[in-house]
N, C-alpha and C positions, 0 to 999 in steps of 0.2 A: 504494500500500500504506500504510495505518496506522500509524502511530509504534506501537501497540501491537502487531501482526502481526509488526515489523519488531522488535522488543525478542523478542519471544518465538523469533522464528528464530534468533537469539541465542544465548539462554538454552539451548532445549533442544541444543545438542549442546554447550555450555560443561558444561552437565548430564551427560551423557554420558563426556563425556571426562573431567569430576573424577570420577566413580563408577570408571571403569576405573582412572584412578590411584591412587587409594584400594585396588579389587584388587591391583594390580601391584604396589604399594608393600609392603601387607599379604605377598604372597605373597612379593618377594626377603625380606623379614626373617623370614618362616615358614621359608622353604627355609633360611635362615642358623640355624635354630636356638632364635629367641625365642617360647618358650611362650606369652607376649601377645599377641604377633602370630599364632598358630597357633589360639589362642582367639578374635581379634576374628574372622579370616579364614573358622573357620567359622562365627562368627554372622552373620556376611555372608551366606556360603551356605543358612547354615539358615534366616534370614530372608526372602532372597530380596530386597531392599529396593533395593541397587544394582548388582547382578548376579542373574542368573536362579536361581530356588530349586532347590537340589541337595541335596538332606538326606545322600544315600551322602556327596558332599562335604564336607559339613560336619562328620559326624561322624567320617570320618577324620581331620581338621583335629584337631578335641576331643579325638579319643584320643590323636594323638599330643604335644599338650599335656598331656594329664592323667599319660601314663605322665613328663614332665619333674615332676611334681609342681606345676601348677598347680589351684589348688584350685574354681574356680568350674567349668573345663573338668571335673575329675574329676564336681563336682557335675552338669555338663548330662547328660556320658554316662552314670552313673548313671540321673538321670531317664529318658532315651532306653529304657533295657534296663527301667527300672519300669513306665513307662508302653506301651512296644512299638510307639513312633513308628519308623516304619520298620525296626524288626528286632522277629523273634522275643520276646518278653516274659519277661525274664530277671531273676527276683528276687534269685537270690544274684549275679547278678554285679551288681547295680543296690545290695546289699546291701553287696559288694566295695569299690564306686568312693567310693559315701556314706561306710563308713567313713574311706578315706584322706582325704578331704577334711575329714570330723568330727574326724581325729586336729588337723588344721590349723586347728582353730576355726572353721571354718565351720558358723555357726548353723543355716544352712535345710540342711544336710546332717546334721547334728545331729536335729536336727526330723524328718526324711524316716527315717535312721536307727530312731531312736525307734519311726518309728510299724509299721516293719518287723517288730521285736520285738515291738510289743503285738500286733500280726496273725497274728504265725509265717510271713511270708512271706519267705523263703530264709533267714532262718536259725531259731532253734527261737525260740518263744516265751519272752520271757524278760523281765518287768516291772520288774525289779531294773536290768538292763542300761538298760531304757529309759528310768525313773525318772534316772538318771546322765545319760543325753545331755541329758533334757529339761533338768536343774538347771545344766547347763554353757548350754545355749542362752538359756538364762534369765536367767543372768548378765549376756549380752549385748541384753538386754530385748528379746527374739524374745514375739510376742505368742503364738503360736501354741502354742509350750514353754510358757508360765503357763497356757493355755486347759486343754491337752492334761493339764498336772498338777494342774489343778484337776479336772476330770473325774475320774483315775484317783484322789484322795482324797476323794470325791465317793462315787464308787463299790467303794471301798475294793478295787482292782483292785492286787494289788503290793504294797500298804502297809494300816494298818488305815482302816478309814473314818473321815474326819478331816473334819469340818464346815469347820473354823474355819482349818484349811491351806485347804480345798479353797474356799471365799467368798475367802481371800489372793488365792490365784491367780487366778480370778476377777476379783476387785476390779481386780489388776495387770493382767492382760489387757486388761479395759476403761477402763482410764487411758490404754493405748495404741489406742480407737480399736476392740479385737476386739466383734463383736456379739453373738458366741456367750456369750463372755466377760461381756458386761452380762448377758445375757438369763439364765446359770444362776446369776451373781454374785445377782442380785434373787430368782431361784426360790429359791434357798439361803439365803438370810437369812430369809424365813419358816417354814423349818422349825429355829431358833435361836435362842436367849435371848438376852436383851441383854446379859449378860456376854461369853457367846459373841460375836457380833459387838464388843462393843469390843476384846476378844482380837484379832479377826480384822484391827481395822484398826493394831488397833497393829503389827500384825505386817507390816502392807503398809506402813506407814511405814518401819518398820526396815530390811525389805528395800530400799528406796528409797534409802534411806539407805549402805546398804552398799556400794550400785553407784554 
């Protein structure tokens, strides 16, 4: 047999057995009560990666994290009920979980939030409401929250239509990388005077600035 054949019959059950200690370890401190451990334990499950994939599993793991008040788990289960990964497709309770996490600053819950209320999906439409999440996620220099409020003053959706906000946000989006974000940052600038855009960039410094 091969020095490599012979390494590798090794490995794969040295593989094995650290994947099950990883579960087992995960799972005494789940059972014990630690919301991180209830969260890693079903990303285990939901991923499938070192134990067999079980989404029921997993997202039992999630919820009873998120009801301790862990914010990333509230944000999975959420998604789960938004998107109708293995259950039923559930907006106000998807609607529910993103608040509690948004109340904790959770940006991409924040974000997800938001765009629930520009939709009207589980709760009523309300662009005022979602203007506030985006400006809080934004804070936290979420590219998606600048994209998303460039758009709504852009298209004057919630607030008055606002060129020289809406190229702002833009602009910030695309400092972070968003494409979307470049692409109506440059469409927006030709429909604006050059006073307008130097407004707009002064304005994206300041914000920069603030944070």
């Amino acid at each position: 047999m091969s020095r490599l054949a012979s390494l590798l019959l090794l490995a794969v059950p040295l593989l094995i057995m650290a994947c099950a200690n990883t579960e087992s370890r995960l799972r005494s401190q789940a059972d014990a009560g630690d919301p991180e451990a209830q969260y890693q334990l079903g990303s285990l499950y939901w991923d499938g990666k070192e134990v067999d994939q079980d989404r029921s599993e997993a997202l039992k793991w999630y919820q009873i994290a998120a009801q301790q008040g862990h914010p990333s788990a509230q944000f999975k289960v959420a998604e789960v009920y938004e998107m109708g990964e293995g259950v039923s497709r559930d907006y106000l309770r998807a609607s529910q979980w993103y608040a509690k996490a948004a109340e904790k600053g959770d940006s991409d819950s924040q974000v997800r939030l938001a765009k629930l209320y520009i939709k009207g999906y589980g709760v009523p439409q309300n662009y005022a409401k979602a203007i506030t999440l985006l400006e809080q996620a934004a804070t936290r220099r979420q590219a998606e929250a600048e994209y998303l409020l460039g758009t709504l003053f852009r298209e004057g959706r919630g607030v008055p239509k606002d060129l020289v906000r809406a190229h702002m946000w833009f602009n910030l989006a695309a400092a972070r990388g968003d494409n979307r974000g470049r692409t109506l940052r440059d469409v927006t600038a030709t429909e604006m005077s050059q006073p307008q855009l130097a407004e707009a960039q002064k304005l994206a410094v300041e914000q920069v600035q603030a944070k």
